[in-house]
N, CA, C and O atoms as a MOPAC input file, in Angstrom:
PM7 MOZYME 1SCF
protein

 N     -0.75400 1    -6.60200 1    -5.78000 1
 C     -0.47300 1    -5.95400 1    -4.52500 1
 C     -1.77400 1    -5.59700 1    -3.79400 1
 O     -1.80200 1    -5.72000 1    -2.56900 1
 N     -2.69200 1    -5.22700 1    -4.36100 1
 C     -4.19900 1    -4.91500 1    -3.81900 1
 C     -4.79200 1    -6.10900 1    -3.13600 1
 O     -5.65700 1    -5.93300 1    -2.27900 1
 N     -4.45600 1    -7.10300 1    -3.40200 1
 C     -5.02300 1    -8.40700 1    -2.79100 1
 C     -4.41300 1    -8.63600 1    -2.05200 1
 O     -4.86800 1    -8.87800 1    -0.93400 1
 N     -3.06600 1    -8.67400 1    -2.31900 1
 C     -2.09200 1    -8.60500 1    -0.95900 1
 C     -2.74800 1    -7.67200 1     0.44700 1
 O     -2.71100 1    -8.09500 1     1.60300 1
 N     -3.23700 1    -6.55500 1     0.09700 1
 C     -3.45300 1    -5.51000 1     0.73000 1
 C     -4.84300 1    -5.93100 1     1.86300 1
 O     -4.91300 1    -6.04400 1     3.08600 1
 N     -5.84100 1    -6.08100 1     0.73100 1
 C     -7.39600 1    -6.88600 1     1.17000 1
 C     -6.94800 1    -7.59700 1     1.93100 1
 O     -6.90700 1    -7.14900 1     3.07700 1
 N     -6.38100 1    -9.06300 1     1.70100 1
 C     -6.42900 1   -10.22800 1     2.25500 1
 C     -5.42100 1   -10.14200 1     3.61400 1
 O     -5.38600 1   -11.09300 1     4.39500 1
 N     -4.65900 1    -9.00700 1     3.82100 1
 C     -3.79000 1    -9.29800 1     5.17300 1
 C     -4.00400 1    -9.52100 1     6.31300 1
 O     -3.33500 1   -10.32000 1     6.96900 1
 N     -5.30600 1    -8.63500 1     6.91900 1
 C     -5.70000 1    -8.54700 1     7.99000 1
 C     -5.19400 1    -7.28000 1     9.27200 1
 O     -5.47000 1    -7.10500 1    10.45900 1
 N     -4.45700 1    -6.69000 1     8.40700 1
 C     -3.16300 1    -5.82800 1     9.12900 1
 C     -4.48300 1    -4.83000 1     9.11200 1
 O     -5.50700 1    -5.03500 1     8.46000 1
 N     -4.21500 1    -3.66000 1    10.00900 1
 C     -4.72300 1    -2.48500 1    10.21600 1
 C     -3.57100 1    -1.47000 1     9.29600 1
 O     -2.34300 1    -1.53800 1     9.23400 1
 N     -4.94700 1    -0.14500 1     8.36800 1
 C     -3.77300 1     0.71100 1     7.71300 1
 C     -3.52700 1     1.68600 1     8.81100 1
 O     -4.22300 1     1.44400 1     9.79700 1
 N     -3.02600 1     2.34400 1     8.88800 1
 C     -2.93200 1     3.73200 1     9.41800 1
 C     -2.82800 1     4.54300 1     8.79100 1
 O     -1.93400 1     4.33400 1     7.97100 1
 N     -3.47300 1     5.85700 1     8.64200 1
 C     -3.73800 1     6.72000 1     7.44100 1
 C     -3.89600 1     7.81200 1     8.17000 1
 O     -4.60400 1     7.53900 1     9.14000 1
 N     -3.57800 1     8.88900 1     8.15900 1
 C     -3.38900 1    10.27900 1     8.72100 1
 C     -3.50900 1    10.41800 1    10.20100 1
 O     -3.92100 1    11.39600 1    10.82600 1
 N     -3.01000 1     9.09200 1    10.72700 1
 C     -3.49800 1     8.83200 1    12.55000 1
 C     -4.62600 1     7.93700 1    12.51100 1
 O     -4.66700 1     7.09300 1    13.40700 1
 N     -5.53500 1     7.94900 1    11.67000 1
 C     -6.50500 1     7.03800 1    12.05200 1
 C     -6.17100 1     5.20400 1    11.31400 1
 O     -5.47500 1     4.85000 1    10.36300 1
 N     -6.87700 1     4.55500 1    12.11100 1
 C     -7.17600 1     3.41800 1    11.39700 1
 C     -8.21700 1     2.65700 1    10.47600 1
 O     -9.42600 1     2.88500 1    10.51100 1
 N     -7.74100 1     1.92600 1     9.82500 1
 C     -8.05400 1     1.24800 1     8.97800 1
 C     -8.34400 1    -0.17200 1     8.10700 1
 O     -7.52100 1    -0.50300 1     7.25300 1
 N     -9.37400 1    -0.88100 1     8.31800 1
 C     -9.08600 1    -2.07600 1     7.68000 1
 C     -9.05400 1    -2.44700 1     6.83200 1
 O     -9.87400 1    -2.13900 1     5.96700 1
 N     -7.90300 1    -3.47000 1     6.60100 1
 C     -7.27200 1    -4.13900 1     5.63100 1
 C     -8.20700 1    -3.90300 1     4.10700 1
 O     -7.57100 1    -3.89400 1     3.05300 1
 N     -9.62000 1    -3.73100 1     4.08300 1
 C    -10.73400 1    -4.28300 1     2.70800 1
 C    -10.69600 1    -2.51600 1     3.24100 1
 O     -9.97200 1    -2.61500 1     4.23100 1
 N    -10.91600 1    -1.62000 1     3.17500 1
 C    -11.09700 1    -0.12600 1     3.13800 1
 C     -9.40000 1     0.53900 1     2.73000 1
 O     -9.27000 1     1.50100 1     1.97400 1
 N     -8.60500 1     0.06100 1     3.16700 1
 C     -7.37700 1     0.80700 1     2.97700 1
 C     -6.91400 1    -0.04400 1     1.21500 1
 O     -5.98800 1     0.35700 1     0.51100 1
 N     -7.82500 1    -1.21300 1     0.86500 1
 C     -7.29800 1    -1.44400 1    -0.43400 1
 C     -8.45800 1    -0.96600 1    -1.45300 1
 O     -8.41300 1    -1.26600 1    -2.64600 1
 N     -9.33600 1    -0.32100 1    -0.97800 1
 C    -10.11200 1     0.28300 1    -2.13600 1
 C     -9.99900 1     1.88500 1    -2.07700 1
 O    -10.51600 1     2.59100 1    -2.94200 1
 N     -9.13800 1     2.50200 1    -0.77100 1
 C     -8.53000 1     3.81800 1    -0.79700 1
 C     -7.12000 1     4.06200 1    -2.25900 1
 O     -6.82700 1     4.93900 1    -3.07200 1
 N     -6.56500 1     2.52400 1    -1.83200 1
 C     -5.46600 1     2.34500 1    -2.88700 1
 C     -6.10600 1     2.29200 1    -4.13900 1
 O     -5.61300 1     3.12800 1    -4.89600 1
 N     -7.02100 1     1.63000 1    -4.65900 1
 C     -7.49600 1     1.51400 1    -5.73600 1
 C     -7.63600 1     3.24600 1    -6.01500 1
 O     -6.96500 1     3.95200 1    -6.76900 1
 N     -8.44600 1     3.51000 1    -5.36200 1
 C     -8.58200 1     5.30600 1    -5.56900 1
 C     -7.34400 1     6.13200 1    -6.04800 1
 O     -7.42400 1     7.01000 1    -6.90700 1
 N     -6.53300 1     5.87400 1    -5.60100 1
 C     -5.25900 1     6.11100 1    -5.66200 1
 C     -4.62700 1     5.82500 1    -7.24400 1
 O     -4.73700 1     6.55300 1    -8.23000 1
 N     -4.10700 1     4.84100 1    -7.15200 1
 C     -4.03800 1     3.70200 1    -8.48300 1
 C     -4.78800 1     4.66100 1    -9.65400 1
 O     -4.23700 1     5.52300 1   -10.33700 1
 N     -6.30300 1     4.22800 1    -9.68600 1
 C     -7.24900 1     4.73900 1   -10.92500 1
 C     -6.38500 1     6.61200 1   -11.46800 1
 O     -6.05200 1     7.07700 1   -12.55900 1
 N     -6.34000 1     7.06900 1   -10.25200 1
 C     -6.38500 1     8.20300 1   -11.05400 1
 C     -4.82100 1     8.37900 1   -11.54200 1
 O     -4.54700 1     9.09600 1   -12.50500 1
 N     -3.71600 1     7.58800 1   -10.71400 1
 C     -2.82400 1     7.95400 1   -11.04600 1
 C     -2.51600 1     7.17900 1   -12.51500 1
 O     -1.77500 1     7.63500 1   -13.38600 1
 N     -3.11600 1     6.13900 1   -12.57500 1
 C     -2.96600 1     5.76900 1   -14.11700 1
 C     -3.71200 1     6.62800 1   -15.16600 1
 O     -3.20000 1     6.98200 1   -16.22800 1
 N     -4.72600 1     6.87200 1   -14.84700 1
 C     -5.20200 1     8.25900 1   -15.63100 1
 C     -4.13100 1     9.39800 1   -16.29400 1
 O     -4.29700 1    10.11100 1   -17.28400 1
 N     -3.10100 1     9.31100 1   -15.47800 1
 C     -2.14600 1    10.34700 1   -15.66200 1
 C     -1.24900 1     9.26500 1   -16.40200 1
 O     -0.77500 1     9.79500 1   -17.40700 1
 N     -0.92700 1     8.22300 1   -16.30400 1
 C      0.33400 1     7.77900 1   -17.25300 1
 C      1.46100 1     7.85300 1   -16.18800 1
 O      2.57100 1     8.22300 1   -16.56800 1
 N      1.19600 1     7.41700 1   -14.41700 1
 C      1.96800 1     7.71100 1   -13.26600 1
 C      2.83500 1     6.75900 1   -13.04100 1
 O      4.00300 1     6.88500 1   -12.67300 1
 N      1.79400 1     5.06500 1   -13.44200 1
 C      2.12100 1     4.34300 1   -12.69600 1
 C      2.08100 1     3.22900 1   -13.58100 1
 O      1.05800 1     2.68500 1   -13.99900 1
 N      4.05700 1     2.71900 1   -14.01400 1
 C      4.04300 1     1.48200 1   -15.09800 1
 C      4.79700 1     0.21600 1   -14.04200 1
 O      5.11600 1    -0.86600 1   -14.53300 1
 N      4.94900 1     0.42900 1   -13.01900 1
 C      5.06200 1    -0.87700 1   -12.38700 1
 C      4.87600 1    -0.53900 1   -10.81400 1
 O      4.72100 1     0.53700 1   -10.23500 1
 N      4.94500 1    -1.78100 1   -10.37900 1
 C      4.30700 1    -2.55500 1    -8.89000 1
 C      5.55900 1    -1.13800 1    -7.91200 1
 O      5.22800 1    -0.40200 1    -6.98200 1
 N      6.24000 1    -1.18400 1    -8.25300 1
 C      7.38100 1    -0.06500 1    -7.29100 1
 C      6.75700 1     1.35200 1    -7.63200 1
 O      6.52100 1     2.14800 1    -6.72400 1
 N      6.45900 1     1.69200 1    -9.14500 1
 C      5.57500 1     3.00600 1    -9.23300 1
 C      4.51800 1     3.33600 1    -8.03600 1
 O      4.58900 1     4.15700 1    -7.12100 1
 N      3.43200 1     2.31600 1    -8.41200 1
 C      2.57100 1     2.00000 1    -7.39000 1
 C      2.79500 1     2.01900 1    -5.90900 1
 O      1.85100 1     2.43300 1    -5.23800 1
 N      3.70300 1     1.70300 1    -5.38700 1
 C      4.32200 1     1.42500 1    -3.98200 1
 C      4.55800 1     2.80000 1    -3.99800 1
 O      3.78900 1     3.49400 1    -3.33400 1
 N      5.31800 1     3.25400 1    -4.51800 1
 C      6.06200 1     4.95400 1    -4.48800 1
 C      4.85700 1     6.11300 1    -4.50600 1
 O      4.75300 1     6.91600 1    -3.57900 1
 N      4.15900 1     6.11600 1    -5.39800 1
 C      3.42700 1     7.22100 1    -5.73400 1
 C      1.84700 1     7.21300 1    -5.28000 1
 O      1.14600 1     8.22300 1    -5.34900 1
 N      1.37600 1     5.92300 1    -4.79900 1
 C      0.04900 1     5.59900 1    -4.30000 1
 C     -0.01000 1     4.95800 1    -3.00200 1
 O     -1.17500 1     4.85900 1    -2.61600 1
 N      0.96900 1     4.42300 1    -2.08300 1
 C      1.24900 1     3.19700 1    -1.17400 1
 C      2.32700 1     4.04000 1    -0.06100 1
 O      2.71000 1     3.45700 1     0.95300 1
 N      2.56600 1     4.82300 1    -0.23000 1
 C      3.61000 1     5.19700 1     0.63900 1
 C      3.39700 1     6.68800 1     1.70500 1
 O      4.06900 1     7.00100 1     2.68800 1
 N      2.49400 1     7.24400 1     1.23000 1
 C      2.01600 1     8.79800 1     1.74800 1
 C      0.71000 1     9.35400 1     1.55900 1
 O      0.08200 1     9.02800 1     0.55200 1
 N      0.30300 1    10.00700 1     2.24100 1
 C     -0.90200 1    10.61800 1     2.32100 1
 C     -0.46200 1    11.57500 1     1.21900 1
 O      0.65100 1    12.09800 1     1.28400 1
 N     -1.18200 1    11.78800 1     0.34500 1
 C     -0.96100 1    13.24200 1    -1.11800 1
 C     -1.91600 1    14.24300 1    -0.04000 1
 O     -1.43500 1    15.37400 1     0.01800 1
 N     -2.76100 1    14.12200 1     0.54400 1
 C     -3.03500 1    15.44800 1     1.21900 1
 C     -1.97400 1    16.01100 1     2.53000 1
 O     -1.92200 1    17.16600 1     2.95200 1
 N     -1.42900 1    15.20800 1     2.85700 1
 C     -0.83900 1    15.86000 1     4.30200 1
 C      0.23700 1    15.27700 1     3.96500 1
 O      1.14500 1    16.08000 1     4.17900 1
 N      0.57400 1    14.48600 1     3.62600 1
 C      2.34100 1    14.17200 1     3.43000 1
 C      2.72200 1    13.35100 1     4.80400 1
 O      3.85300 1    13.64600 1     5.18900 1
 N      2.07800 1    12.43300 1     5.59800 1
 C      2.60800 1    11.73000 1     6.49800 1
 C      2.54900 1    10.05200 1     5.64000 1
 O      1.80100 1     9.59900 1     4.77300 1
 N      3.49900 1     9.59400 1     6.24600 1
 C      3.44900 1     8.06300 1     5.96300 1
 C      2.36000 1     7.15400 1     6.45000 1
 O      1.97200 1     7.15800 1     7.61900 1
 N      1.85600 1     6.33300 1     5.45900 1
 C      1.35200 1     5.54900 1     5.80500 1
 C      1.54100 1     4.88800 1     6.49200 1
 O      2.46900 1     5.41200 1     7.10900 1
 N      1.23500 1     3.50200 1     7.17800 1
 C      1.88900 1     2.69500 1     8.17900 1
 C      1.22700 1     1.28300 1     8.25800 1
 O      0.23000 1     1.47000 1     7.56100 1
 N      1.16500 1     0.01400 1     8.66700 1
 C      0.58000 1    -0.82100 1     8.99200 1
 C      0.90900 1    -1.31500 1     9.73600 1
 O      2.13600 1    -1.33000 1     9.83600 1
 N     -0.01000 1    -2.18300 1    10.94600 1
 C      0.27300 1    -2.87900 1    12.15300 1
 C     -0.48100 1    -4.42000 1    11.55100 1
 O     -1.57500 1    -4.92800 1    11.30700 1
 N      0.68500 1    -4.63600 1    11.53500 1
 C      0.29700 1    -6.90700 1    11.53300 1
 C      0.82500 1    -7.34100 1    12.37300 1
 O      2.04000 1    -7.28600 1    12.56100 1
 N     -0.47700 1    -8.18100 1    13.46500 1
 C      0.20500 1    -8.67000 1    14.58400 1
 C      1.39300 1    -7.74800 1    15.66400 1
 O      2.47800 1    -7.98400 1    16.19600 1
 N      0.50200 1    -6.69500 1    15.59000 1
 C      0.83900 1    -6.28700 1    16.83900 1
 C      2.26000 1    -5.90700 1    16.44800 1
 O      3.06800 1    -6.04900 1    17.36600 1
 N      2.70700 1    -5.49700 1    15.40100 1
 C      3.96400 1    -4.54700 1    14.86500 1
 C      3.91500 1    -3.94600 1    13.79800 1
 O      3.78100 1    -4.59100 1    12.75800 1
 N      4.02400 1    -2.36600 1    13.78000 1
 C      3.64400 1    -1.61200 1    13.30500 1
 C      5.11500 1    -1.03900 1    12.26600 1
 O      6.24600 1    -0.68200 1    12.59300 1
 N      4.43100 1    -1.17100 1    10.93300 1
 C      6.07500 1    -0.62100 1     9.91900 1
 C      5.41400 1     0.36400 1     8.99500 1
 O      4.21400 1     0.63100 1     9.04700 1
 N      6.59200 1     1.08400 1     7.82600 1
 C      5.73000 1     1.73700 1     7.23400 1
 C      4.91100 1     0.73300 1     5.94700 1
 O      5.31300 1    -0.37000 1     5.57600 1
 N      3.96600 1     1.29500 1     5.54400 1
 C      3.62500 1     0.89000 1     4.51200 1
 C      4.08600 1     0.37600 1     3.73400 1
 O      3.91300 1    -0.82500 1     3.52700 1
 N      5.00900 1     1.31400 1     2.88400 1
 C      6.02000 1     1.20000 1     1.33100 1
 C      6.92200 1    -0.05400 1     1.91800 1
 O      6.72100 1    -1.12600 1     1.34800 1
 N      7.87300 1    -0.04900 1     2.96600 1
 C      8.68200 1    -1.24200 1     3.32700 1
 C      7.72200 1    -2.83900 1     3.44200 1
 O      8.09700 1    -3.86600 1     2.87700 1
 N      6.77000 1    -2.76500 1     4.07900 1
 C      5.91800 1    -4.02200 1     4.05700 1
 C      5.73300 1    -4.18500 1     2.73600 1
 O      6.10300 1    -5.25500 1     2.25300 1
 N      5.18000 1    -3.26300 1     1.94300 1
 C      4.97200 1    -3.83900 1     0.27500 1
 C      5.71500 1    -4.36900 1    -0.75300 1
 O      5.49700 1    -5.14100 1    -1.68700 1
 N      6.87200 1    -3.60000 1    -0.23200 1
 C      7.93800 1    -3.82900 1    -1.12100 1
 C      9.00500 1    -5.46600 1    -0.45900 1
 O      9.78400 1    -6.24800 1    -1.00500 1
 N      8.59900 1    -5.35200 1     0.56600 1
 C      8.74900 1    -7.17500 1     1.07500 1
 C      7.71400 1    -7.87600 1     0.63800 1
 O      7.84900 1    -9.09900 1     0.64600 1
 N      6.99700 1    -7.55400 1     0.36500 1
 C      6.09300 1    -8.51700 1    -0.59400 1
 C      6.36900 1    -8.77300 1    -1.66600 1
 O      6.39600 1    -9.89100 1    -2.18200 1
 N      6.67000 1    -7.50200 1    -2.25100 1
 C      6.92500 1    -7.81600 1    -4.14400 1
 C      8.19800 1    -8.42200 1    -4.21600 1
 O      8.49000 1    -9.26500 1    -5.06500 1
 N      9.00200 1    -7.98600 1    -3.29200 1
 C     10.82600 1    -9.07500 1    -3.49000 1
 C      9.77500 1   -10.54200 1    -2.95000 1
 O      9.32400 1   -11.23900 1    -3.86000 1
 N      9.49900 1   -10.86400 1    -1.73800 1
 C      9.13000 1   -12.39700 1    -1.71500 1
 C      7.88200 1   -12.91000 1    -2.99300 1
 O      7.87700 1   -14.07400 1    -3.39500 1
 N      7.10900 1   -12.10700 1    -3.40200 1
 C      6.65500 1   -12.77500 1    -5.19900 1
 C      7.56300 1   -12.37100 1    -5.89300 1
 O      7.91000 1   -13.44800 1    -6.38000 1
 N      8.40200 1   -11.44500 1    -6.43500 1
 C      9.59700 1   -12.24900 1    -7.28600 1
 C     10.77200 1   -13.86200 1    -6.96700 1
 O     11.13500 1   -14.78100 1    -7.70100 1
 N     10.98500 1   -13.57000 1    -5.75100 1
 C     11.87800 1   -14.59800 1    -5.67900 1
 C     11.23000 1   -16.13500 1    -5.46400 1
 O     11.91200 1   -17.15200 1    -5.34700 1
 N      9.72500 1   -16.07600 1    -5.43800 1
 C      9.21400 1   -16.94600 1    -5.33700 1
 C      8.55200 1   -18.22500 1    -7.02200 1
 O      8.34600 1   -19.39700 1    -7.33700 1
 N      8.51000 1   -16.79800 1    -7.53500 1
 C      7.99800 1   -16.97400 1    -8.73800 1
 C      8.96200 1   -18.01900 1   -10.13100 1
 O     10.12700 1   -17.70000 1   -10.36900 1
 N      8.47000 1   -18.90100 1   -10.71500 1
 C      8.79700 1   -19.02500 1   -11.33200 1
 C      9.99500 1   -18.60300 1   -12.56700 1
 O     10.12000 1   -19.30500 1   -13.57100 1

């Protein structure tokens, strides 16, 4: 999902401000590291839920704009992980 993230080109949106695509996936990594530290996060939907979906300081949604349409975060990701499952072998 992190590469997914890098490689999109989408702008994040993160507490009102923006963000590109290679900065909003090493914010996630930040995210990620510590929450596995804790024993948070055992799959790709954990991840989406608990690191991908909200600001932990302010509690607003994340968001991304690709091409000029803007959704939340967690829904774009989680259309990703259904199109690599159903794609997958």
């Amino acid at each position: 999902m992190l590469t997914f993230v890098a490689s999109s080109g989408c702008l994040f949106i993160r507490n009102g401000s923006e963000y590109p695509a290679t900065e909003a996936r090493d914010h996630l990594q930040k995210k990620l590291d510590y929450l596995n530290k804790k024993g948070l996060v055992d799959s790709s939907e954990d991840f989406i839920a608990r690191a991908a979906t909200e600001s932990s300081m302010s509690g607003k949604p994340y968001k991304v704009r690709c091409n000029g349409q803007e959704q939340l975060s967690a829904e774009w990701l989680k259309a990703e992980l259904a199109r690599l499952r159903t794609t997958r072998p």
